[in-house]
C-alpha atoms as an extended CHARMM CRD file, in Angstrom:
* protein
*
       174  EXT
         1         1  UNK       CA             41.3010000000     -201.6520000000       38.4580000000  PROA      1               0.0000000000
         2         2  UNK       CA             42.4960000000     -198.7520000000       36.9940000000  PROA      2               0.0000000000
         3         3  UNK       CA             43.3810000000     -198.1010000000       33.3990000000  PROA      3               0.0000000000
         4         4  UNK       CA             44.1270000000     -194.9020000000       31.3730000000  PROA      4               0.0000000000
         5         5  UNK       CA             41.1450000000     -192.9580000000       29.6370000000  PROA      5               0.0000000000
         6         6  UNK       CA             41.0580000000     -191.0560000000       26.7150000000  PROA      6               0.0000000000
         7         7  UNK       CA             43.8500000000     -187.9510000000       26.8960000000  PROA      7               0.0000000000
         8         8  UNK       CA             43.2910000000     -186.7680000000       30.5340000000  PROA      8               0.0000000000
         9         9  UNK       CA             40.7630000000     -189.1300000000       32.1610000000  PROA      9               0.0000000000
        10        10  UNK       CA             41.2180000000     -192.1310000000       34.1130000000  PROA      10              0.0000000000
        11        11  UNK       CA             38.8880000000     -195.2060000000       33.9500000000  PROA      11              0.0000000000
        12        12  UNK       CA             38.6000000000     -197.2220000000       37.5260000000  PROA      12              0.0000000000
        13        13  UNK       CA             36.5580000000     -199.9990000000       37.8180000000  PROA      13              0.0000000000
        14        14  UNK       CA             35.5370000000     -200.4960000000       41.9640000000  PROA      14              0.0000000000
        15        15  UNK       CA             32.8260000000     -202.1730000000       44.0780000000  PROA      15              0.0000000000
        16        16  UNK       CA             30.0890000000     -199.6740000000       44.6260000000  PROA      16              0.0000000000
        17        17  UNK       CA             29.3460000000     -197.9730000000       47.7160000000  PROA      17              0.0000000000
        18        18  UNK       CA             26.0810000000     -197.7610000000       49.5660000000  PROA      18              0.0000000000
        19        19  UNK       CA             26.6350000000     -194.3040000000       48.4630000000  PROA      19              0.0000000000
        20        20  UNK       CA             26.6900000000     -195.3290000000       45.0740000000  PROA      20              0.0000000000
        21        21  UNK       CA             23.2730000000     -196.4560000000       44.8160000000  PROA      21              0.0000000000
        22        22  UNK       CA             21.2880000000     -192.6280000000       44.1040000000  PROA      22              0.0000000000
        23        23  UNK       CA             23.0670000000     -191.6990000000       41.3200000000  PROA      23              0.0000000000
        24        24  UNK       CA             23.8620000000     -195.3610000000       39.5170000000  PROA      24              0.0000000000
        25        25  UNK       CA             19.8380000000     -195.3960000000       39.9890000000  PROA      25              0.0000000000
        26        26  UNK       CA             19.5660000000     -192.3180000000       37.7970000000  PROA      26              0.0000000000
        27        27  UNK       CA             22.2680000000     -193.6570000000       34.9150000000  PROA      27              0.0000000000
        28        28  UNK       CA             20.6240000000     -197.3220000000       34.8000000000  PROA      28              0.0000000000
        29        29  UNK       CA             17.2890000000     -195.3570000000       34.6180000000  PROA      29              0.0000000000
        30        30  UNK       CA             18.4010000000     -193.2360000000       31.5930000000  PROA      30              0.0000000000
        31        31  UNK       CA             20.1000000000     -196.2530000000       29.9190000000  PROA      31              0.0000000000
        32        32  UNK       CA             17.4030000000     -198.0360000000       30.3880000000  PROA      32              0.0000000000
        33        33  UNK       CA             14.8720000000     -195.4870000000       28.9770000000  PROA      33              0.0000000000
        34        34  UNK       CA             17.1760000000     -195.6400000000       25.8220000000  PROA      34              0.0000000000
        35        35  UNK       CA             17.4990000000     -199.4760000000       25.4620000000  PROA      35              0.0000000000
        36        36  UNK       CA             14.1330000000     -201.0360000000       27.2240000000  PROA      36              0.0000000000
        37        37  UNK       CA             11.6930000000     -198.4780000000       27.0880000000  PROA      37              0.0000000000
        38        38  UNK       CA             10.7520000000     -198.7790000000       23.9540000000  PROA      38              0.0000000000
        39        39  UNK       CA             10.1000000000     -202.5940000000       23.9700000000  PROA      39              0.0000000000
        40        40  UNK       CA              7.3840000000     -201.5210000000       27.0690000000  PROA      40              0.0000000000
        41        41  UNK       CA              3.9260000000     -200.3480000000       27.0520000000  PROA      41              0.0000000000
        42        42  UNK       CA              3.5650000000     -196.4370000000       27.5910000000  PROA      42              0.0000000000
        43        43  UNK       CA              1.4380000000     -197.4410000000       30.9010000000  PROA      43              0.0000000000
        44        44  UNK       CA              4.1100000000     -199.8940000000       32.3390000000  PROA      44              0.0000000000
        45        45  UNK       CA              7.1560000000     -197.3700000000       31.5740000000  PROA      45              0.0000000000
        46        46  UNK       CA              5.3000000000     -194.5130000000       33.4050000000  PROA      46              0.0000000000
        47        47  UNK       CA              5.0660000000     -197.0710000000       36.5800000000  PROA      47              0.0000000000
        48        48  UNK       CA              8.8090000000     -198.1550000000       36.0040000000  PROA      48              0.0000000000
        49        49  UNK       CA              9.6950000000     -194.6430000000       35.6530000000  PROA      49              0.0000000000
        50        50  UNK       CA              8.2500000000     -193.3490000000       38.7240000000  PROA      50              0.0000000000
        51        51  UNK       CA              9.1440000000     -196.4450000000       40.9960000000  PROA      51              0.0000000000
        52        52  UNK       CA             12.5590000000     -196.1680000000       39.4380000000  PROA      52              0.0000000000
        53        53  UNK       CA             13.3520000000     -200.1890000000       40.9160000000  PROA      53              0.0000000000
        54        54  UNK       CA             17.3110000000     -199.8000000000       39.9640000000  PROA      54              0.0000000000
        55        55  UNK       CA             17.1600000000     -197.9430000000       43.5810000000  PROA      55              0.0000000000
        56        56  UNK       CA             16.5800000000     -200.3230000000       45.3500000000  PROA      56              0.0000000000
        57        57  UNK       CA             18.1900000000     -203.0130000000       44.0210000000  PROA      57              0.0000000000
        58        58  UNK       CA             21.0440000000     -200.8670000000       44.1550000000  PROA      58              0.0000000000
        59        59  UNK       CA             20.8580000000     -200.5060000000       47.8580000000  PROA      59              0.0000000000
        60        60  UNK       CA             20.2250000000     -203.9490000000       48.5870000000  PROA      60              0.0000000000
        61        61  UNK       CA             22.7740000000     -205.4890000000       46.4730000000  PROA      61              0.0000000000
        62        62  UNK       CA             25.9180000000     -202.9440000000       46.1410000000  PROA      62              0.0000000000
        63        63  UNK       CA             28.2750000000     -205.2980000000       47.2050000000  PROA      63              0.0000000000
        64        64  UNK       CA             27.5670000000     -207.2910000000       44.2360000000  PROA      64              0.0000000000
        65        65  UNK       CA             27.7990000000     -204.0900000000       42.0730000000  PROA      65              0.0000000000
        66        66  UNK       CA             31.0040000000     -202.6480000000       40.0900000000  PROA      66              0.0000000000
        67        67  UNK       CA             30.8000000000     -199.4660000000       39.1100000000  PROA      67              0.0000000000
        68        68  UNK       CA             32.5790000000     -197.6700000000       35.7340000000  PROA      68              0.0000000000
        69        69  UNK       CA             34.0370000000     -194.3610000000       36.5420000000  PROA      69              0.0000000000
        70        70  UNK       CA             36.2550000000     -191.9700000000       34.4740000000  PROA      70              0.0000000000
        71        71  UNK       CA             37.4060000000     -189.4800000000       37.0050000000  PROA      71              0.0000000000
        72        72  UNK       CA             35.2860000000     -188.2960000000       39.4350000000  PROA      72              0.0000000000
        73        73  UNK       CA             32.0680000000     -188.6100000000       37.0440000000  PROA      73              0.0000000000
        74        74  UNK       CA             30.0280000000     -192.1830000000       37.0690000000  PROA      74              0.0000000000
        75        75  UNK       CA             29.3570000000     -193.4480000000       33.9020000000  PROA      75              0.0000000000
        76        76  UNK       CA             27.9940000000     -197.1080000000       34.3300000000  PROA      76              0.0000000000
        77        77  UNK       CA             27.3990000000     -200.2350000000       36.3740000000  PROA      77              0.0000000000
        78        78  UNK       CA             27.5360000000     -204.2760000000       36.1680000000  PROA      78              0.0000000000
        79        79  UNK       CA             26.1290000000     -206.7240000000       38.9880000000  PROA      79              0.0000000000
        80        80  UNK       CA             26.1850000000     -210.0920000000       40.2220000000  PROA      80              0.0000000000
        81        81  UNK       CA             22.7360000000     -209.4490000000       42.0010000000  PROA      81              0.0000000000
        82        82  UNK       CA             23.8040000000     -212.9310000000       43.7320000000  PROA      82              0.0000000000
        83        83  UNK       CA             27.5950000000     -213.1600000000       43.2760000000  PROA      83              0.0000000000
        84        84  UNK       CA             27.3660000000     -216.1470000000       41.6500000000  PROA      84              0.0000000000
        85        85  UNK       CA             28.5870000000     -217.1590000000       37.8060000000  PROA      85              0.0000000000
        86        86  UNK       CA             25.2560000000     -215.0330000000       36.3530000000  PROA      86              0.0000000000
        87        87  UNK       CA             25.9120000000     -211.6000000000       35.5690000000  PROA      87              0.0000000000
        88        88  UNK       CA             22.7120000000     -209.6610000000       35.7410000000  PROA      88              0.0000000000
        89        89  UNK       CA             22.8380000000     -205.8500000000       34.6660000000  PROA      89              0.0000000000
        90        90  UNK       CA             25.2200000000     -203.8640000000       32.7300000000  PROA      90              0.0000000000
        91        91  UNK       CA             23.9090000000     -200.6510000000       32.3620000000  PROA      91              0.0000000000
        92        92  UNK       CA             26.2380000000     -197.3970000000       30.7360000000  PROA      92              0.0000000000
        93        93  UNK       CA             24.9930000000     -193.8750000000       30.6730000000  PROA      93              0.0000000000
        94        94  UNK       CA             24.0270000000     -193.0700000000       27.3260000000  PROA      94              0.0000000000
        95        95  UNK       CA             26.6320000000     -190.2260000000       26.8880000000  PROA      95              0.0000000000
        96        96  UNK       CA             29.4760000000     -193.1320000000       27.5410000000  PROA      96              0.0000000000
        97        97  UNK       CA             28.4830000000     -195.5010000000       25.0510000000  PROA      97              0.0000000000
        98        98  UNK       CA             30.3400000000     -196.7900000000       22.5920000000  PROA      98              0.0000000000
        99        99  UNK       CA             33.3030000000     -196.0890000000       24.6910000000  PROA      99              0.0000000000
       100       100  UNK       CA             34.3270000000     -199.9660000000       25.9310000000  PROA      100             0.0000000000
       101       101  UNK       CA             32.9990000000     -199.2200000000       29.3800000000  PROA      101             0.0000000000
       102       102  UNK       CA             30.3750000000     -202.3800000000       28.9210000000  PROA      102             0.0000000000
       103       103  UNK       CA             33.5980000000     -204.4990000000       27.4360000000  PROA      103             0.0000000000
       104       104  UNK       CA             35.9310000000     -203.4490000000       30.5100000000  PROA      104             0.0000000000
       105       105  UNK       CA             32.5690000000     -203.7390000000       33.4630000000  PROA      105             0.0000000000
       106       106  UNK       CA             32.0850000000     -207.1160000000       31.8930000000  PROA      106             0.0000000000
       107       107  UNK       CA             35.4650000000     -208.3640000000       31.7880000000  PROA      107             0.0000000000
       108       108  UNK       CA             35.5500000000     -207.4750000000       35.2020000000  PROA      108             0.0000000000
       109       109  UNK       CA             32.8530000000     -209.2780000000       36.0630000000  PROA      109             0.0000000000
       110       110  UNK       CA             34.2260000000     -211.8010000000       34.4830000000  PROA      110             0.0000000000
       111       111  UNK       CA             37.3430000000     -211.9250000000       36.4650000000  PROA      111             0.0000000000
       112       112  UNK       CA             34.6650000000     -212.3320000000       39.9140000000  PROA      112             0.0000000000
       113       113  UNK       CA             33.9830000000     -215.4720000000       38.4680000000  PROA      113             0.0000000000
       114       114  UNK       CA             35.6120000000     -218.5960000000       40.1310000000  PROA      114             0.0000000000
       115       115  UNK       CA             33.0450000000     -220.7160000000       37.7200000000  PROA      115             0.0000000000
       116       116  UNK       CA             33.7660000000     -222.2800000000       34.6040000000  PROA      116             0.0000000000
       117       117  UNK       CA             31.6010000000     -219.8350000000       32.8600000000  PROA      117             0.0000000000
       118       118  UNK       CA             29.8090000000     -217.2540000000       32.8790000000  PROA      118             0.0000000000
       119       119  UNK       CA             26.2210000000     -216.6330000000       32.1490000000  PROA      119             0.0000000000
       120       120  UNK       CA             23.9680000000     -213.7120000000       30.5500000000  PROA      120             0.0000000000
       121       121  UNK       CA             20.1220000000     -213.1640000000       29.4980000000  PROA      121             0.0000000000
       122       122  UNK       CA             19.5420000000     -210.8930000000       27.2920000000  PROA      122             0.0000000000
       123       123  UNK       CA             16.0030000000     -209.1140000000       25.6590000000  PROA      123             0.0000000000
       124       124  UNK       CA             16.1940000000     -210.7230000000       22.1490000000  PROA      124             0.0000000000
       125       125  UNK       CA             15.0700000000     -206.6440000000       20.4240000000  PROA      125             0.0000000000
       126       126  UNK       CA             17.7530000000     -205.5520000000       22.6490000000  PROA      126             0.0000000000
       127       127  UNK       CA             20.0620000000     -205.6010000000       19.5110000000  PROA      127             0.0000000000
       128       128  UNK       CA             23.0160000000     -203.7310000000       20.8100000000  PROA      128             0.0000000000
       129       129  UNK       CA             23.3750000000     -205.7080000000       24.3650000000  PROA      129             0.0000000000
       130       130  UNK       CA             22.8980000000     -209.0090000000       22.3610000000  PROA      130             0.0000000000
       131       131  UNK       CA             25.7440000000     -208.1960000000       19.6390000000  PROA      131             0.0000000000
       132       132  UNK       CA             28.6980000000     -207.2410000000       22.3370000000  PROA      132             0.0000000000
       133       133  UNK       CA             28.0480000000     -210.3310000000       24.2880000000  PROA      133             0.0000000000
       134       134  UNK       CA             28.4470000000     -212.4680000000       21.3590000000  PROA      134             0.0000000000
       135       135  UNK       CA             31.3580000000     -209.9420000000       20.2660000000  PROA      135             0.0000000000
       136       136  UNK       CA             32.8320000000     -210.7790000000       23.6430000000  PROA      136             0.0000000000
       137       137  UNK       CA             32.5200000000     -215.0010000000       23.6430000000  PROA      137             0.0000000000
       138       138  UNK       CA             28.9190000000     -215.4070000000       24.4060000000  PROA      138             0.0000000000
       139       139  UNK       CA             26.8110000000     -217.8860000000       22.5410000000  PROA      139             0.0000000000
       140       140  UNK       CA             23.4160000000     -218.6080000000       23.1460000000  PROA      140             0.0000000000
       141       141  UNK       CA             21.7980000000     -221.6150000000       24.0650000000  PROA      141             0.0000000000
       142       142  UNK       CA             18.4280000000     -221.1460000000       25.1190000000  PROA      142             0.0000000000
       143       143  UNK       CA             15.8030000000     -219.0620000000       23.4710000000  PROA      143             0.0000000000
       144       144  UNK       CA             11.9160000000     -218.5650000000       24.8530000000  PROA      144             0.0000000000
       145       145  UNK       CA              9.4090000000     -216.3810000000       25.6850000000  PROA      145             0.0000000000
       146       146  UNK       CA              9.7300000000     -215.1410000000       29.4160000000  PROA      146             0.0000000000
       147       147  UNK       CA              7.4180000000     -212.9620000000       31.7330000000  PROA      147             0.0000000000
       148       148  UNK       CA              9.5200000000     -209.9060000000       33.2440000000  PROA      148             0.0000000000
       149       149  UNK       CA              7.6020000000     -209.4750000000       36.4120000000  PROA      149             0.0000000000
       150       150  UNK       CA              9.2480000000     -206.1050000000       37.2080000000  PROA      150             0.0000000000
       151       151  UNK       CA              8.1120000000     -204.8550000000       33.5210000000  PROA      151             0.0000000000
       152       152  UNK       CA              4.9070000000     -206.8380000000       33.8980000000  PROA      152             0.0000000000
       153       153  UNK       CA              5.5280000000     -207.8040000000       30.1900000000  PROA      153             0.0000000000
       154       154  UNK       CA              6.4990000000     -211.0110000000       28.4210000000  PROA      154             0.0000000000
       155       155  UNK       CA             10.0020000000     -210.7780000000       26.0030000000  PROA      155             0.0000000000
       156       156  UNK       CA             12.0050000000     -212.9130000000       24.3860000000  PROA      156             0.0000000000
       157       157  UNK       CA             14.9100000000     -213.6290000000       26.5990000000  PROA      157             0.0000000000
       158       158  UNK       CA             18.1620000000     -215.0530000000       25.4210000000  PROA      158             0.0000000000
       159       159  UNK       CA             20.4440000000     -216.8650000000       27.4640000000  PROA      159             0.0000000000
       160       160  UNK       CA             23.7740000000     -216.9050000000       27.0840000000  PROA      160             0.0000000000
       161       161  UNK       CA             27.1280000000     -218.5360000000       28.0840000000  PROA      161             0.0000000000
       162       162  UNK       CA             30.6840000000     -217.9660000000       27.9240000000  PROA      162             0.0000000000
       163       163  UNK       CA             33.3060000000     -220.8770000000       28.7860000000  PROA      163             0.0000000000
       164       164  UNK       CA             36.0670000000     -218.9250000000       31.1900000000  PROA      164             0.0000000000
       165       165  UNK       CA             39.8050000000     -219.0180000000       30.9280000000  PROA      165             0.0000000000
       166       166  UNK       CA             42.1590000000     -218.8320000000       33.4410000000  PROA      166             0.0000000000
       167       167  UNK       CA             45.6660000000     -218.2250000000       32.2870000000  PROA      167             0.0000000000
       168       168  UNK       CA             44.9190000000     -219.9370000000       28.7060000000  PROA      168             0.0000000000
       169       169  UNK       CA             43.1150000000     -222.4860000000       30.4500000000  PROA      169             0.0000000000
       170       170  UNK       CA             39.9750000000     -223.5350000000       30.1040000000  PROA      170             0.0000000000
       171       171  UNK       CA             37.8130000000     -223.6750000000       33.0320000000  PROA      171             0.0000000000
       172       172  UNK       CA             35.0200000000     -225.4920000000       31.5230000000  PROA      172             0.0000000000
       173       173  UNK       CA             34.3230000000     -229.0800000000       32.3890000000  PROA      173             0.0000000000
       174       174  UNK       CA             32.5110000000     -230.0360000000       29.0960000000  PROA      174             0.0000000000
């Protein structure tokens, strides 16, 4: 997908490449210091800093990956780590934020879908993820404490779902 972007950029949403994985690494690591970090112990961000685990998740699971990119410069990522109806990470460089590259990644996420809907966790503090999926349909309806065993840290997780619509149809069977 390709749309126009600002005055002289274009915005193209397209499967990452194995190639990919390196520098989407370094902009879900930055986001990620901005969003998550601070919700970690000092000792467990050093680790997740240093291991940096966006890598190889990235490596392992591109195909599942769409990248956000306004011209030649990458400026985010969303996955499907198991291209099913869950929709895992969504993760913009901080200097792209508050753009509508999360809105666009996740619509097109969306659009992978061939389920009725579509589902989300979020980190409960994560304030600003939590707001633009309910700004874009989501509602919750579980809430609980959950162990993050890459963050070795217990959060309250949100999970959320969004009932799909295909052509003003709803796909939901409920």
């Amino acid at each position: 997908m390709v749309v126009s972007y600002a005055s002289s950029s274009t915005l193209t949403i397209r499967p990452a490449t194995a190639e990919d994985a390196e520098p989407l690494s370094a902009i879900g690591l930055t986001a990620w210091r901005k969003g998550i970090k601070p919700l970690v112990p000092a000792h467990i961000a050093k680790e997740f800093e240093v291991s940096n685990p966006f890598l190889p998740f990235l490596k392992a699971c591109h195909a599942n990956v769409l990248v956000a990119q306004i011209g030649n410069q990458l400026a985010g990522f969303g996955a499907r780590e198991h291209a099913d109806n869950r929709i895992t990470d969504l993760w913009i460089a901080p200097t792209f934020e508050g753009q509508g590259l999360g809105t666009v990644l996740l619509r097109s996420l969306e659009a992978q879908i061939t389920n009725s809907h579509a589902l989300i966790t979020v980190t409960a503090q994560n304030t600003r993820a939590l707001t633009l999926y309910q700004h874009l349909g989501y509602h919750e309806y579980h809430r609980e404490a959950r162990y993050d065993a890459t963050l070795k840290t217990s959060f309250e997780k949100v999970d959320m779902r969004k009932v799909l619509r295909r052509g003003g149809i709803s796909l939901a069977k409920y």
